[in-house]
C-alpha positions as CSV (number, residue, x, y, z in Angstrom):
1,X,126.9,84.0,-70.4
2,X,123.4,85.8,-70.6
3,X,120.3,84.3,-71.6
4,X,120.8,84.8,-75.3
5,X,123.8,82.8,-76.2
6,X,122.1,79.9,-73.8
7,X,119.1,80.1,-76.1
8,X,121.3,80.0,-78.7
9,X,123.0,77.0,-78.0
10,X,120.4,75.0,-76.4
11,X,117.9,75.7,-79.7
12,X,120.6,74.4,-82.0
13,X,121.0,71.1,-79.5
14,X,117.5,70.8,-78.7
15,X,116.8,70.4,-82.4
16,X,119.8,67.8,-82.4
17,X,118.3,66.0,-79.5
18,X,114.3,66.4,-80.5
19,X,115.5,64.4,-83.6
20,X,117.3,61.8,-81.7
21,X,114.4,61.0,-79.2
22,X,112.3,60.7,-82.0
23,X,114.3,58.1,-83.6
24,X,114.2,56.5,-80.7
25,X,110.4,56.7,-79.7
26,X,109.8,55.4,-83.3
27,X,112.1,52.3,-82.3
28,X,110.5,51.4,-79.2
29,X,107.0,51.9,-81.0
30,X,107.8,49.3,-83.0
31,X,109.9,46.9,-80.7
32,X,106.3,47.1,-78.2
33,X,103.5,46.6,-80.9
34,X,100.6,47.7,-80.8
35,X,98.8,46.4,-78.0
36,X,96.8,47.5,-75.1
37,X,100.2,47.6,-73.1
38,X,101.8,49.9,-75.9
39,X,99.0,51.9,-76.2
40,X,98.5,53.0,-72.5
41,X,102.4,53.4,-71.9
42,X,102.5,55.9,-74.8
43,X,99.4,57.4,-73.3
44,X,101.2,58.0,-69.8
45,X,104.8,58.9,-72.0
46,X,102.7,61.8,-74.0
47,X,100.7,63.0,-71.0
48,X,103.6,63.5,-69.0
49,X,105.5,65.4,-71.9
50,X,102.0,67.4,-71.6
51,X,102.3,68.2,-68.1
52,X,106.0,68.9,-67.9
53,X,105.9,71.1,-71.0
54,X,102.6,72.9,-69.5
55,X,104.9,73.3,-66.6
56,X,108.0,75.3,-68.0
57,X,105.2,77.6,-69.8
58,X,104.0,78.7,-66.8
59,X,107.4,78.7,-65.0
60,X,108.6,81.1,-67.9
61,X,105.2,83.4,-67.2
62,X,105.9,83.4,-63.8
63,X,109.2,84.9,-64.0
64,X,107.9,87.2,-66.8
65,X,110.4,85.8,-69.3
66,X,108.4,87.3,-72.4
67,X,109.0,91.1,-71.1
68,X,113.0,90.5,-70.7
69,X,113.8,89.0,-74.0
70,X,112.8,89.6,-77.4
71,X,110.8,87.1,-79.9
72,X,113.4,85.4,-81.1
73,X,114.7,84.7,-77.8
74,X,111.7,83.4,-76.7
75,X,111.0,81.2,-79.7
76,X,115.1,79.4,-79.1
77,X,113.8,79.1,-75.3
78,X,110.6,77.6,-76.0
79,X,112.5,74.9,-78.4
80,X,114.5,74.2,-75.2
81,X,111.7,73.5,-73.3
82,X,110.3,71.3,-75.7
83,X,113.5,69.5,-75.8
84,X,113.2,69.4,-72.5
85,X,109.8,67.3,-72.4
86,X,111.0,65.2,-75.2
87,X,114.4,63.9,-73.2
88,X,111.8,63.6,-69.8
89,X,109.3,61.4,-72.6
90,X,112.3,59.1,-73.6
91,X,113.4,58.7,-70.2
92,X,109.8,57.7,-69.4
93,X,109.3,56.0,-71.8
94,X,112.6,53.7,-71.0
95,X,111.4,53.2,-67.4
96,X,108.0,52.4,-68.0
97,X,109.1,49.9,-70.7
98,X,111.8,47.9,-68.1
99,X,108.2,48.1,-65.6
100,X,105.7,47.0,-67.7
């Protein structure tokens, strides 16, 4: 399995699971209010989707992805990482909620 039927796949499940964790995210959003409490655990939720995505970028320069693939590879594996982020948000966001 090379790196182009794993971009593949994850690109068409990534979109699955981008829309999921948005559903969700919308749910919790409005199960928390809008308070200071909501407002600064979104704030660490988003910021850490920042970082992690800001992350796999530089992971996929690093190992000179860009030169190995073509475009379109590129474009499914940069949906995967954002899928990525998104699943690490909604698991963040989960554990900060049961915290705070």
């Amino acid at each position: 399995m090379g790196i182009e039927e794993i971009s593949k796949y994850g690109n068409s499940i990534g979109g699955l699971i981008i829309v999921l964790c948005l559903i969700v995210f919308s749910i919790i959003s409005k199960q928390l209010g809008r308070d200071e409490r909501s407002s600064a655990i979104f704030l660490k939720v988003y910021s850490s989707m920042f970082y992690v995505f800001s992350g796999l970028i530089l992971v996929s320069i690093f190992f000179r992805m860009g030169k190995s693939v073509t475009g379109i590879v590129y474009q499914n594996i940069t949906v995967c990482m954002f899928a990525l982020c998104v699943v690490f948000g909604t698991i963040y966001l989960f554990v900060l909620k049961k915290k705070y």
